[in-house]
C-alpha positions, 0 to 999 in steps of 0.5 A: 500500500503506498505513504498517499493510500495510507494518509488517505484512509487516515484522513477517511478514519477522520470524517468518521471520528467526525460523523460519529462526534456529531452524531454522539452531541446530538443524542446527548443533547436530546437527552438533556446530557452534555454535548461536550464528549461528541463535540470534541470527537467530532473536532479531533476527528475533522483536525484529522481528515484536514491534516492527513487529508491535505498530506495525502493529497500533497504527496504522489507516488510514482512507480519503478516503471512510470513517470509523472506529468505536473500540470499547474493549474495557477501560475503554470509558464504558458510557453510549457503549456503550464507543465512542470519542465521536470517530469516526475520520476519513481518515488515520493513526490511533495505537490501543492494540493489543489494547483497542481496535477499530476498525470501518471504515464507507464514507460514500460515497453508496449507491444501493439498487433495488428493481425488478420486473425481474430483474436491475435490483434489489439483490435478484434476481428480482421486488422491487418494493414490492407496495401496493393503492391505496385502491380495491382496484387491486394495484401494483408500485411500483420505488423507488431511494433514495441516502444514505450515512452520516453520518461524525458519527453513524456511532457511532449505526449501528453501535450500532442497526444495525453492517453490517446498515443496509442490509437491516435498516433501508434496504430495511425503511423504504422498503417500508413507507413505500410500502406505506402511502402509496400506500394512500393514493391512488387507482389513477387518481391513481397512474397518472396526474398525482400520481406526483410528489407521491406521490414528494415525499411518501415523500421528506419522510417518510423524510428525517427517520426515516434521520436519526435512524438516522445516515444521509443520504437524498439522493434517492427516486425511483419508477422504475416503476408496474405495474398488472394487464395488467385495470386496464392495459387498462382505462386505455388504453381510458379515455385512447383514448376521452378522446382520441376526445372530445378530437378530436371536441370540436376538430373541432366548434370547428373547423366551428364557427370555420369557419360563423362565419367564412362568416357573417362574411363573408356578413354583411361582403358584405351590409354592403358591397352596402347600403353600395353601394347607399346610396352609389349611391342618394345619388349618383343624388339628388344628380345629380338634385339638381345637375340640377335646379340646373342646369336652374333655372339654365338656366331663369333665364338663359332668363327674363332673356333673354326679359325683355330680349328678347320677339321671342326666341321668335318668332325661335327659332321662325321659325328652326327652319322650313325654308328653303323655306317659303312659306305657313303655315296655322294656325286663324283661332281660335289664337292667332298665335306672333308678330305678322305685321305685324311681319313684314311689314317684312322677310324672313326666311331670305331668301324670302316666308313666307306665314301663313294662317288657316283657319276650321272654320265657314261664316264667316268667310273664311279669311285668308292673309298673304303675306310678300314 
């Protein structure tokens, strides 16, 4: 209970002690009895409603979240509007009873809705803010705005506006602005990516005009965006057929990161099968290479052996002959492998080797060779 309710029922309890002192001196008088005790009672009780009466009414108490307005209703300053330049803070205040007033203003923060649906708004019913885009498409904008009331220049609302700020400026300010900035913008843009700007934008107007009306906008905020069920529909269909788009063009990158990829690797397996057979073909040549080497090699020891050693070949040649071979016939015009007469001074293999040569003419005779 605050100091001024307390003095207040004091004062009260005075006009009692009053009424009931009254009251007692007319009975005792009636009675023929002194009228001296009511007298009294009835003079403390009105000493009492004056003196606590008058501090009841000389004190104000302002709360931790508002702010007093002190109206002088007897040399006030014309200039002021015949305010107090100095608002009255939270406490107790002394005030000149009768020739001062004082009007109590909340600064705490306040929020007002204006929304389409019922019951979500400060007014019931349908309170959107109703705006046409710059194409001609209708829409119902739901805003919030928060602010609360500057305790400095609380003098300058109650001097434009006193309790009616809210109806009268608030909700007037913020509908038109909206109105006339969503006129604006496209019906596409509003739908769709700038409803953030739109929203910065009634922000940064607004600030500035409630400032200059004493109060302090904290937060705007477009809670909803309504078209007719028409541009609605016809949205949804735009946003379904993008998506459609989307998803073709994303299959189509996806066949084509797909062929890509089988030309790669065919392209990587051709590379890897001629890569093979180059390899191969070169391992082929250089064999044929070490071959050929080997075989010139071969045939350099052969011709340093034949060199130190002529009688070689008509020793590999006798000696590939069969172990039972007697008689050899060869063609008196071929050329003898090897000389018989130097195998006449021995055997070989063991046994007598007997070489003939025949003669295809009448002449000469054939000749034979008989080795022992």
């Amino acid at each position: 209970m605050s100091i001024s309710a307390v003095l207040g029922f004091v004062a009260l309890a005075g006009l009692l002690m009053l009424l009931g002192g009254v009251a007692i001196g007319i009975s005792n008088a009636a009675q023929n009895r002194s009228a001296r005790p009511g007298i009294l009672l009835a003079a403390v009780g009105l000493l009492v409603a004056i003196i606590f009466g008058s501090m009841s009414s000389g004190l104000v108490e302002i709360g931790p979240t508002e702010v007093g307005v002190v109206f002088h209703q007897l040399g006030g300053d014309p200039a002021t509007h015949s305010l107090s330049p100095d608002p009255l803070g939270p406490g107790v205040h002394i005030i000149v009873p009768v020739i001062d007033q004082v009007f109590v203003y909340s600064t705490a923060s306040q929020t007002y809705i204006m929304a389409k649906a019922n019951a979500e708004g400060a007014i019931q019913g349908d309170d959107a803010v109703n705006a046409r885009t710059n194409d001609g498409q209708q829409t119902y904008i739901d805003v919030s705005v928060s602010y609360n009331i500057d305790p400095k220049q609380v003098n300058t609302v109650h001097i434009k506006w006193q309790d009616r700020y809210t109806d009268d400026f608030v909700r007037v300010r913020v509908r038109a602005t909206t109105y006339a900035m969503i006129a604006n913008y496209a019906a596409a843009d509003v739908y769709g990516g700038k409803r953030a700007e739109i929203q910065t934008n009634l922000f940064n107007q607004l600030k500035p005009e409630f400032e200059a009306n004493g109060l302090n906008l904290s937060n705007l905020s477009i809670r909803n965006i309504t078209f007719t069920d028409q541009f609605a529909k016809s949205i949804e269909d735009k946003q379904v057929a993008q998506q459609q788009a989307e998803q073709a063009l994303q299959e189509a990158a996806r066949r084509r990161t797909l062929a890509q990829g089988d030309a790669d690797a065919a392209v990587t397996a051709a590379d890897g099968s001629a890569k093979a057979e180059i390899a191969q073909a070169n391992g082929d040549a250089q064999a044929i290479k070490l071959r050929a080497a080997a075989d010139a090699a071969g045939l350099d020891l052969i011709n340093q052996q034949l060199s130190k050693n002529p009688l070689l070949v008509e020793w590999r040649y006798i000696e590939k002959l069969a172990g039972n071979v007697r008689l050899v016939m060869v063609p008196s015009s071929s050329q003898f492998l090897f000389n018989p007469a130097d195998l006449i001074k021995g055997s070989v293999n063991g046994g007598g080797v007997v070489v003939t040569s025949t003669v295809t003419s009448a002449t000469p005779e054939p000749t034979s060779t008989s080795v022992p």
